[in-house]
N, C-alpha and C positions, 0 to 999 in steps of 0.2 A: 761465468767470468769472475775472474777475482779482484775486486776495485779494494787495496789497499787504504788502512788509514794517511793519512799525511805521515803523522809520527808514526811508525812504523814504516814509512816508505825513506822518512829524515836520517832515521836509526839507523836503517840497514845501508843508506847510501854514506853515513857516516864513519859505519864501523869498516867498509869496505872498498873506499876509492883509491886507498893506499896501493892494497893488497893488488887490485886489478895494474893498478898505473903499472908496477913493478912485472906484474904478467906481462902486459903490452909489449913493455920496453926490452925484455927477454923473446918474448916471440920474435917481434922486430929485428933484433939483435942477431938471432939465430937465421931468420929470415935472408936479412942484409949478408950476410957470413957466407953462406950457403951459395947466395947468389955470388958473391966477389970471386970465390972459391971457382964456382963455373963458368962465369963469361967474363972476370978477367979485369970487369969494372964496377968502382962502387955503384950501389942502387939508388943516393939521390943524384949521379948524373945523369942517370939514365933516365928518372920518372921525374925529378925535379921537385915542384910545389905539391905534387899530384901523390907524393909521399906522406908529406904532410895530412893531408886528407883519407889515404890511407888508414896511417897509424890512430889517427882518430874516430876513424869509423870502427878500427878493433877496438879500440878503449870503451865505446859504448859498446859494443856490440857483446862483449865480453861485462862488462857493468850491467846490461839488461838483463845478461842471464844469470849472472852471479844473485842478481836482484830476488829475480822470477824463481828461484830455488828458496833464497830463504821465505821470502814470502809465501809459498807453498807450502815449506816447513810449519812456517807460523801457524795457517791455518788447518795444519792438520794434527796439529796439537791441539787446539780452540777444538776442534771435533772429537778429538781423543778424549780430552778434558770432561768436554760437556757428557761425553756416551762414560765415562766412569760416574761421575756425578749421579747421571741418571739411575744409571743401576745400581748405586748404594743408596741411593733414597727409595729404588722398589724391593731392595732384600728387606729393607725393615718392616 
């Protein structure tokens, strides 16, 4: 299991909550579109608050994973890193 630094968990939710928000609100968008298109009526009459909840459970749900990749990134660099290290200090 990979228990991230704090910083490194601060960074990656900093550099990224834009980017996700702007996903949500497009999927959403597309989502809402899609539906009006076929039954004729907007989607918050129909689901109401229960939207709201929703759209924010994709906002994380999509921030977790955005997360869970670069942090994978990160630490498979740390291991890349360390295994070059390693073997240029045993070719000497």
């Amino acid at each position: 299991m990979i228990v991230p630094s704090f910083r490194l968990y601060h960074f990656a939710v900093k550099l990224v909550w834009r980017c996700m928000l702007l996903v949500t609100l497009v999927f959403w968008a597309g989502v809402s579109g899609v539906y009006y298109v076929v039954h004729g009526v907007p989607v918050w009459r129909e689901y109401g608050w229960w939207l709201l909840l929703m759209v924010a459970g994709t906002y994380f749900l999509f921030m977790d994973v955005k997360l869970m990749l670069i942090i994978m990134r990160h630490e498979e660099k740390k291991k890349w890193k360390r295994h070059r290290l390693k073997n240029k200090f045993e070719e000497e």
